[in-house]
N, C-alpha and C positions, 0 to 999 in steps of 0.2 A: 905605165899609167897607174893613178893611185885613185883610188875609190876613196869618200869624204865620210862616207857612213861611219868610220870611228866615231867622228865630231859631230855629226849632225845629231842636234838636240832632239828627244825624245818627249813628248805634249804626255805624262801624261792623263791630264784630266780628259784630252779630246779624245782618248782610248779607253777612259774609264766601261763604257758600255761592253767593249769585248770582255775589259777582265770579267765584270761581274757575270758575262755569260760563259764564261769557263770554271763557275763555283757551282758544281752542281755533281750532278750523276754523271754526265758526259765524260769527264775529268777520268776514270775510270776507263773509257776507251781511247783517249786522247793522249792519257797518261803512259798507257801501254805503245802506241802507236813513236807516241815522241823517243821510245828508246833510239830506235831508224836512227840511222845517222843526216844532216839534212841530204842531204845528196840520194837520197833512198826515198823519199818522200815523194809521194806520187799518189792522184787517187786509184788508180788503182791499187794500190798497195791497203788501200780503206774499203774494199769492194765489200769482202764480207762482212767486216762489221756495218759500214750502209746500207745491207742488205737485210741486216737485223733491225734496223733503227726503224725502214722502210715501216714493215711488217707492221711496226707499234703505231703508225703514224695513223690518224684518222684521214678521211677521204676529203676534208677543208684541207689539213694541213696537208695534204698531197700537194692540192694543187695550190694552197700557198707557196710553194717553193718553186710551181711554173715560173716566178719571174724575182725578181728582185725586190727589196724594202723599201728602198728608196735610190738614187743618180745614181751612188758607188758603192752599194752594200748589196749583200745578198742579206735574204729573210733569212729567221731564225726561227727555232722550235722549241720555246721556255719549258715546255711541259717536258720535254725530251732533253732540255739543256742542250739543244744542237745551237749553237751559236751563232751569231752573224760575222761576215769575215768583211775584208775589202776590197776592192780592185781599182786600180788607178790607171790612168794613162801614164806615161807613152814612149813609144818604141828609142825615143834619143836622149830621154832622160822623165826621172820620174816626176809627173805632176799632179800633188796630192794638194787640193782644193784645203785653203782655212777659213770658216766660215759660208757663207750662204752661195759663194756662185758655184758654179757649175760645171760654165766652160772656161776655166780658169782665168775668167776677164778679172776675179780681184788678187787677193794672195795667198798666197800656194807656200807651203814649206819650202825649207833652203836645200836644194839640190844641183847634181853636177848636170851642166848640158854637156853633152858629149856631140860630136857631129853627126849629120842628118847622115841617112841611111844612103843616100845618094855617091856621098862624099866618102864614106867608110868602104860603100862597096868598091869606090876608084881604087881602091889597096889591094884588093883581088885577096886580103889576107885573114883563112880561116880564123888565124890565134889571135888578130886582132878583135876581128868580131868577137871569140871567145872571151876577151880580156877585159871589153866591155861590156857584154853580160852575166860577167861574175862581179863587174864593179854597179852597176845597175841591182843585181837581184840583194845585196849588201846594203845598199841604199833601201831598199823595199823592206828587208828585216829591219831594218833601223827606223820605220816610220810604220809598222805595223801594218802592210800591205799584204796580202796573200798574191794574187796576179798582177803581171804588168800587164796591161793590154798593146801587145805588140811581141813580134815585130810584122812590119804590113810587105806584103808579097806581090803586088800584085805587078803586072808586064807596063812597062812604059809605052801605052799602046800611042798617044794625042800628048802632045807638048803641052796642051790646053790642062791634063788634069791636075786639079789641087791641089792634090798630096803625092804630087812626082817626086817632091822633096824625100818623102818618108818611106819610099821604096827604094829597095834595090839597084835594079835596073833593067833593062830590054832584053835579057839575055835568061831565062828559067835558070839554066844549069849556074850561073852565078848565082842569079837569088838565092834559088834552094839550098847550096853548099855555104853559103854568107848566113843564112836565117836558120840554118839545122846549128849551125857552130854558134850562132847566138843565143837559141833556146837552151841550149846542151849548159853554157855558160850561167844564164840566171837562172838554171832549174836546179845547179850543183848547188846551189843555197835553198834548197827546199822553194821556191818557189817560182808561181808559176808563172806559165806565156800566155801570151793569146794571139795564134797563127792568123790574120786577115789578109783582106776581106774576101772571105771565101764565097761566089767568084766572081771573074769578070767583070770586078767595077773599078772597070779601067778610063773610067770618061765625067768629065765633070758636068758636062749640059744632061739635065733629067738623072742625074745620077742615081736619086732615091726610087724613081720609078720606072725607068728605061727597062724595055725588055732585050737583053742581048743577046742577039740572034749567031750560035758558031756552031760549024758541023763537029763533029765527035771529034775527026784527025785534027783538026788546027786545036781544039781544046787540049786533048792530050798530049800535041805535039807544044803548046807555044805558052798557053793558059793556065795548065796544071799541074806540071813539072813543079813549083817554085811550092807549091802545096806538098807534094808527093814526096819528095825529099827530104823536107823536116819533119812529116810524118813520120816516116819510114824510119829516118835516122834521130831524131831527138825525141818523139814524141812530147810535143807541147800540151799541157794541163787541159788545153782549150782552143779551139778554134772558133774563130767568129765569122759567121756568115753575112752576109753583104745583104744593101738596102735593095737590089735590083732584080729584075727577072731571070730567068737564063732558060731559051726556049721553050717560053710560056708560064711555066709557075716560079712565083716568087721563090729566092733564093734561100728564105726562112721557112717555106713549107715544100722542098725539093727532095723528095725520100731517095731520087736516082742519084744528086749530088750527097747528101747528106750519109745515107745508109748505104747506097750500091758503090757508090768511087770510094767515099771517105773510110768508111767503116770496114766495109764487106773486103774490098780488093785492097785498101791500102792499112788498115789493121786499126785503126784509127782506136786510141781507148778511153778517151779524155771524153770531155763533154764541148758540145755545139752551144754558143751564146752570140744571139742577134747584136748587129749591132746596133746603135741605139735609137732604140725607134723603127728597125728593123720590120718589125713586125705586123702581118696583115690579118691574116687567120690563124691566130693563136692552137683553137681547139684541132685543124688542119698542120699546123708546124709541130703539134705534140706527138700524131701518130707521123708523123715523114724524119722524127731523130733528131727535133731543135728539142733539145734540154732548158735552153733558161732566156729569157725574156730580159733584154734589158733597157730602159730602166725601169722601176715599177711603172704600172699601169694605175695603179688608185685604186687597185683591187677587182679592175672591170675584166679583165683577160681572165683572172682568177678565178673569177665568179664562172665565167662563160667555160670555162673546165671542168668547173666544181659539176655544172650543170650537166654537160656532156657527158661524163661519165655517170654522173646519177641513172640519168635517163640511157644509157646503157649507147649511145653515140658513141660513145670515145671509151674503148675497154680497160679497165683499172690495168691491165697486165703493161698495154702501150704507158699508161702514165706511171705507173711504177718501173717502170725501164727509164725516163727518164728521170726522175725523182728520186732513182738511185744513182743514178750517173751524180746528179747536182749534189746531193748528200755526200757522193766521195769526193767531193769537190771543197766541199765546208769542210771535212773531214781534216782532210789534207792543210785545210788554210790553216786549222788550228791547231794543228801538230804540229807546223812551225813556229807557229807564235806561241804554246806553249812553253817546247826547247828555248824561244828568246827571253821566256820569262825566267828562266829557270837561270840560264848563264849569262845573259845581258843583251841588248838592243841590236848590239852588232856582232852579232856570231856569224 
């Protein structure tokens, strides 16, 4: 299987904004970090220095970084020359948006479609999947993407849901070993995954706001395995939490999902990012371990954090836990695209 990312043309005026946000002071930790080889390239590996950026940051620009710039950007920190990166869909091939839409109804750069997730898992074959996400994360340096968003995990519970296509399959212990060897694949090129939809939105009727009701054993027997395993073995950049409930609170503000399974017990070290539109109670998802908002709000989620912790609701310590998570995240984006500037588009 041959990845097209030699050939696929390079925009770039429509990248100009990242370069100019890499001409600054930043360039100095960016520049240090870029030595890494990509395959090393992880936010965590940016922890400490995001730890120092933190510190300088004022308490707006905190909670500017709760959510995103705009559909496919993270915000940026001009004053700090933290840069904005980008993240695109999707899990069978990359679709990076040219021009005003969105949900890629118009035209999208020239990329390889590779087969749906469904079809690839019929192969039961790790190197496959690996082969594909090293020809995937190839295409993502060649079009100045930091994350894919993908690959999606979740149980083929109802023939009915939508994106049956884009899963796996009914079986955890295939997902998880298909999706940890896909991550492992696009991450060897410096860049990142994004684990979904974390969890249980396995049903298309009320998808975005069904509350799904499972006892503890069938979750971790049937529901969480397919999570736990790319955890565990690939560690993806990001994981993205789901539009739904899961016995009782939304799966954007679930500190027992988020912090107790993900983090605590499975080592989790990436950052949590909604999916889009995700999000109910923002200032509630900031203290339960949701890191980033997507896609921007217009600045209203922002605000309602800024406020929160003003007024001492929401503790600067909670929103600098995750504020540094998202900074190692930026961190990261631009340490690859750095190295791409340096040795060319498709490294």
């Amino acid at each position: 299987m041959r990845s097209r990312a030699t050939i696929v043309p390079y925009d770039e005026e429509e990248n100009k904004q990242g370069e100019l946000a890499l001409n600054g002071p930043a360039v100095t930790t960016i520049s240090a970090l870029s030595e890494l080889p990509p395959s090393k390239i992880c936010p965590a590996a940016c922890r400490s220095q995001a730890k120092q950026l933190v510190k300088q940051m004022t308490l707006k620009e905190k909670a500017k970084l709760c959510s995103g710039s705009g559909f496919w950007t993270l915000d940026q920190i001009p004053r700090l020359n933290l840069p904005q990166i980008r993240v695109c869909d999707g899990p069978h091939g990359l679709r990076k948006d040219k021009g005003s839409s969105h949900l890629g109804l118009g035209e999208s750069v020239r990329a390889t479609c590779f087969p749906t997730a469904v079809a690839l898992a019929a192969s039961w074959d790790r190197t496959l999947l690996n082969k594909v996400g090293v020809a995937l994360g190839k295409e993502c340096a060649a079009h100045d993407v930091s994350v894919l968003l993908g690959p999606g995990v979740n149980i083929k519970r109802h023939p009915q849901c939508g994106r049956n296509f884009e899963y796996f399959s009914e079986d955890p212990l295939l997902s998880g070993e298909l999706a940890a060897a896909f991550i492992q694949g696009v991450q060897e090129n410096g860049i990142g995954t994004s684990l979904k939809h974390f969890a249980c939105n396995e049903q298309e009727n009320n998808r975005l706001t069904v509350d799904t009701l499972v006892d503890e054993r069938t979750l971790r027997e049937v529901y969480l395995p397919a999570f736990e395993i790319p955890v565990k073995k690939a560690q993806p950049w990001t994981v993205m939490c789901a539009y739904n409930r899961l016995n009782g609170p939304n799966c954007s503000e679930n500190g027992w999902l988020l912090n107790k399974i993900l983090r605590d017990e499975w080592g989790f070290q990436g950052s949590v990012v909604t999916d889009w539109g995700a999000v109910v109670g923002r200032v509630e998802g900031v203290q339960s371990g949701c890191d980033l908002e997507m896609p921007a709000s217009g600045g209203c989620n922002d605000c309602r954090v800024f406020e929160a912790a003003k007024a001492g609701k929401l503790s600067e310590k909670d929103l600098d836990t995750v504020v540094t998570r998202t900074t190692e995240l930026i961190l990261a984006g631009a340490t690859r695209r750095a190295i791409g500037h340096a040795v060319g588009r498709a490294v």
